[in-house]
C-alpha positions in Angstrom: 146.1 158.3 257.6 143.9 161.3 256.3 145.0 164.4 255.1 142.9 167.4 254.3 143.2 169.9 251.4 143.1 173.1 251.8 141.3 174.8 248.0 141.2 178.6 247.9 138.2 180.5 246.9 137.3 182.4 244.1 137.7 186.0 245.5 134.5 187.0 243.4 131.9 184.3 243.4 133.4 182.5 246.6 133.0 179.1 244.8 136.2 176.8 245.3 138.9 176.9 242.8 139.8 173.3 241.4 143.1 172.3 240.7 142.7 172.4 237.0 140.6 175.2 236.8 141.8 178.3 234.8 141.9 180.6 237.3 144.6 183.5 238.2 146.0 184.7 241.3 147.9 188.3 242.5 148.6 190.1 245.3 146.1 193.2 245.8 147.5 196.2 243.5 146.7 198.3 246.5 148.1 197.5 249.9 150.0 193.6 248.3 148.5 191.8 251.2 145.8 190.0 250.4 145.8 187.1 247.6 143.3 187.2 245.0 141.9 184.4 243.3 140.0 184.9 240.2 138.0 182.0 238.5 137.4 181.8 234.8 134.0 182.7 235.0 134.5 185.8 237.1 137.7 187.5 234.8 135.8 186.5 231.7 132.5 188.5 233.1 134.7 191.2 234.9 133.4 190.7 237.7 134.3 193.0 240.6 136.7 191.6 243.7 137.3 193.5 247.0 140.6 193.2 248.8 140.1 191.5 252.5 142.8 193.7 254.1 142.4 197.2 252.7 138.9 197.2 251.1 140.2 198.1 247.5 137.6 197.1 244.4 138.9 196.0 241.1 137.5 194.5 237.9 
């Protein structure tokens, strides 16, 4: 029996998220669609993220 896992991505860098990675997740401030998923790396660099579903560009 095999099971796969499904890791989200780092809405910023695209890199997969680990399980105990610091990383933060939220709904887009602009349309609350889209999940964002921030690594460590990227919110310690502010680095920008753009919303999938209604373009919007944050820190």
């Amino acid at each position: 029996m095999s099971s796969t896992i499904s890791l989200p991505t780092c809405s910023c860098c695209h890199r997969h998220i680990m399980p105990n990675d610091k990383c933060v997740k939220f709904n887009c401030p602009s349309c609350g669609t889209d999940l964002i998923w921030r690594c460590q790396s990227c919110r310690e660099a502010a680095r920008n993220y753009t919303c999938s579903s209604c373009n919007f560009q944050g820190p």
